[in-house]
C-alpha positions in Angstrom: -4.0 -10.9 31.9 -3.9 -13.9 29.7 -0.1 -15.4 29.0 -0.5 -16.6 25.7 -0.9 -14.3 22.1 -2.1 -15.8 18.9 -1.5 -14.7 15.2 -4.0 -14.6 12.6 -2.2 -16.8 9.4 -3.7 -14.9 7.0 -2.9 -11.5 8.0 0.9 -12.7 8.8 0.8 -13.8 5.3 -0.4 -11.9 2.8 1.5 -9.7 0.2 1.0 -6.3 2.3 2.0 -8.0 5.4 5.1 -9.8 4.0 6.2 -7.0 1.6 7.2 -5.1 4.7 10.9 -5.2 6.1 11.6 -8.0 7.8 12.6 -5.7 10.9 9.3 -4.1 10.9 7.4 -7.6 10.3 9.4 -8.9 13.8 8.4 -5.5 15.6 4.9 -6.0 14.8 5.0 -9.6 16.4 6.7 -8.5 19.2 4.3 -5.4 20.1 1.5 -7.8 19.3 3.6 -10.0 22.6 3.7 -6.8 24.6 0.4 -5.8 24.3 -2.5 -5.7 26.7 -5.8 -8.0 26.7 -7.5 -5.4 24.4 -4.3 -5.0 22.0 -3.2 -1.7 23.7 0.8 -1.1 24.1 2.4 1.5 26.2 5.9 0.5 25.4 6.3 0.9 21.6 9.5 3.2 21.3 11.0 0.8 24.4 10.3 -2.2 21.6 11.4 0.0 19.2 14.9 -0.7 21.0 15.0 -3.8 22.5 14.1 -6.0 19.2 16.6 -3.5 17.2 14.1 -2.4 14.8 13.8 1.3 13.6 11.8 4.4 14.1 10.7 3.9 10.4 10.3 0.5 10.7 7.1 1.7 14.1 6.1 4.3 10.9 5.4 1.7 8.3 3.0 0.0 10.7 1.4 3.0 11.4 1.0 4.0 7.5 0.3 0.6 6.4 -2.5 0.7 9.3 -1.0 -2.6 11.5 -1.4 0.0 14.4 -2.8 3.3 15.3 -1.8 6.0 17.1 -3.6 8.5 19.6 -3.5 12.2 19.8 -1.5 13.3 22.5 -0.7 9.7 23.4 2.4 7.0 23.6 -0.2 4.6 23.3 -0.8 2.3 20.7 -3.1 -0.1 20.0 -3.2 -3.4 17.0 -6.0 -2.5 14.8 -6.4 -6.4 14.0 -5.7 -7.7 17.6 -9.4 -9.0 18.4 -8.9 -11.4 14.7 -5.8 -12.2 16.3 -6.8 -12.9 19.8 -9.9 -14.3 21.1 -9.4 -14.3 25.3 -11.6 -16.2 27.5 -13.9 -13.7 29.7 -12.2 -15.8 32.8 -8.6 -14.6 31.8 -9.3 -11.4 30.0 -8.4 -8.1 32.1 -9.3 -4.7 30.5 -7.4 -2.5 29.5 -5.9 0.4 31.3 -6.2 3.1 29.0 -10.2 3.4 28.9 -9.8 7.4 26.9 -7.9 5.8 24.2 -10.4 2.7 23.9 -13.4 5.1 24.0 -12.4 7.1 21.1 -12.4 3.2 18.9 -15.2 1.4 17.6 -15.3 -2.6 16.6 -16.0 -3.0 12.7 -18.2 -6.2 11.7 -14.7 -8.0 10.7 -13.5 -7.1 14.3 -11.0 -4.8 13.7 -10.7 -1.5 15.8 -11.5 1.9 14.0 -11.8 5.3 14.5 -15.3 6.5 16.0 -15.9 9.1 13.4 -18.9 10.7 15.5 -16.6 12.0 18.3 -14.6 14.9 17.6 -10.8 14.8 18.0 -7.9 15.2 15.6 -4.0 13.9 15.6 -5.2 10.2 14.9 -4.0 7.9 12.0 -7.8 7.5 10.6 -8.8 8.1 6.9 -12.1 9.4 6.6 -13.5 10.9 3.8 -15.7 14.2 3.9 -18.5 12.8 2.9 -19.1 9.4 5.2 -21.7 9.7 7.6 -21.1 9.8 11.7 -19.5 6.2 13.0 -18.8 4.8 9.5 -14.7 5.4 8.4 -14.3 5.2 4.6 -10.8 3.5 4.8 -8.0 4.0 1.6 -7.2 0.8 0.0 -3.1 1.4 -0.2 -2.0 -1.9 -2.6 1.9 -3.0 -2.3 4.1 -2.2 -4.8 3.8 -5.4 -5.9 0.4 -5.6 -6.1 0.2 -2.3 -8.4 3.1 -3.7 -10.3 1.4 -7.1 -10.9 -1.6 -5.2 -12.4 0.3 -3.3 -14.5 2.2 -6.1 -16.1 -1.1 -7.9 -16.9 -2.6 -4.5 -18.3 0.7 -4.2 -20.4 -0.1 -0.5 -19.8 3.9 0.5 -19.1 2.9 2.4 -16.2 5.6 3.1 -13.5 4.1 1.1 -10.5 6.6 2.9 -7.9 5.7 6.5 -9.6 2.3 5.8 -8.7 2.7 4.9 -5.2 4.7 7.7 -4.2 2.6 10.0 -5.9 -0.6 8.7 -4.2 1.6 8.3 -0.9 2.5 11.9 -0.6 -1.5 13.1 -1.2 -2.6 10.8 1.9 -4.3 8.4 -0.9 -6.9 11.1 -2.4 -8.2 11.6 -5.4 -10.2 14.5 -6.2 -10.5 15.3 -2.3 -12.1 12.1 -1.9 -10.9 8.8 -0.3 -8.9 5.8 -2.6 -11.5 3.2 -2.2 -10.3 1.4 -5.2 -6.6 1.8 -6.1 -7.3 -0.5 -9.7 -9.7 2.5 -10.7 -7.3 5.5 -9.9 -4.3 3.5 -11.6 -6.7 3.0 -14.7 -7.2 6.6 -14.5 -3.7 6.9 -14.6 -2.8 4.9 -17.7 -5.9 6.9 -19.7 -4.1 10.1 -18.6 -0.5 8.8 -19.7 -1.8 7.8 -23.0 -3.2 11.0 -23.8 -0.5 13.3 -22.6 1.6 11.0 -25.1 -0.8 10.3 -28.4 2.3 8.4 -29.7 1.2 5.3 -27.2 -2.2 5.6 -29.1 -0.2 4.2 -32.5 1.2 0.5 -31.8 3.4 1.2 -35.0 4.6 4.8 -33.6 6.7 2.0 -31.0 9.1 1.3 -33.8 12.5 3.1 -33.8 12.9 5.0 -37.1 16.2 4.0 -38.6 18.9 5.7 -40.1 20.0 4.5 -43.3 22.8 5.7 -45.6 21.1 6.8 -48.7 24.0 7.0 -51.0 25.2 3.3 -50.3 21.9 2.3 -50.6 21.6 3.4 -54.0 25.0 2.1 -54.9 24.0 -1.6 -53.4 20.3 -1.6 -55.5 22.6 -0.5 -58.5 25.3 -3.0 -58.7 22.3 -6.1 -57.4 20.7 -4.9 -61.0 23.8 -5.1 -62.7 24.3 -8.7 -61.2 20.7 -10.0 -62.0 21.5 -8.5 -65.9 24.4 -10.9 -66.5 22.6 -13.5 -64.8 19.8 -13.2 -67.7 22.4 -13.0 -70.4 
């Protein structure tokens, strides 16, 4: 078993990655230290513990897709570990857990994925109903930042956190289908705020309407004409 792990920069520093906790961010590194040539860990909850992280903390990696689970399984595995890791064949010693492994496939980018072809359930795959045998159609979950950058640039007053947790708690569907593009379903979301509220269609409907005191109004625009009279004479 090879001694040394490396870390992909760009995965360790993008938005997604480093809008996590900061406990979760050291868990991942240090399963990533404890894992097997083939990115498998059998020690997660024992990690868990000894870096002083959280059970939520091993939950946002799973949801945010850093690792994957296994039906009936304590085992792990990094879903990005082979663009992480690159182990000479003369070091490299394969994994232990060979019925976990089998039910993975290597995408082109070298990331693991669920072998849609075989049948088991329980895993943390997204597939939508419609993709073909061996291909996974994958959600693209954006940050909150991300959604809340887009919004601002939009100027579309959309609640970015409103619409993660919404699309959180329906497993990132739309329409039964797979959230392959998050910037379409928040579009969506704007058209369907603006006509539930037609006011927003009306850039002058934004103005308060202001309460004025008719009376003293009148008395003011009287006594200004009586003013501008003497003025003349």
């Amino acid at each position: 078993m090879a001694s040394k792990r490396m870390f992909r920069i760009d995965l360790v520093t993008s938005d997604a990655f480093l809008d996590m906790p900061l406990t979760a961010q050291g868990l991942f590194f240090h399963l990533c230290i404890r894992a097997d040539d083939d990115g498998f860990v059998d020690c997660a909850n024992k990690t868990v513990r000894e870096c002083q992280a959280s059970k939520e903390d091993l939950q946002i990696l799973i949801d945010k897709h850093y690792v994957l689970t296994f039906p009936g399984s304590n085992v792990i595995v990094i879903k990005h570990w082979k663009l992480h890791n690159c182990i000479q064949k003369d070091r490299y010693k394969p994994t232990n857990y060979a019925e976990e492994k089998s039910m993975l496939y290597t995408k082109r980018n070298g990331a693991y994925t669920f072998d849609a072809s075989k049948n088991f359930s329980g895993v943390n795959a997204i597939r939508s109903a419609g993709s073909s045998p061996g291909k996974e159609v994958e959600a693209c979950i954006p940050s909150l930042a991300e959604v809340a950058d887009y919004c601002r640039k939009r100027k579309n007053g959309v609640s970015a956190e409103s619409f993660i947790d919404y699309y959180k708690s329906i497993g990132w569907k739309r329409n039964g289908e797979i959230i392959t593009d998050w910037k379409a379903a928040l579009r969506s979301w704007e058209k369907q705020e603006k006509e539930s509220n037609p006011r927003s269609k009306n850039k002058f409907n934004n103005f308060h309407q202001r309460s004025y005191d008719y009376d003293e109004l009148e008395k003011t625009l009287a006594e200004t004409n009586v003013m501008e009279g003497r003025d003349k004479k």
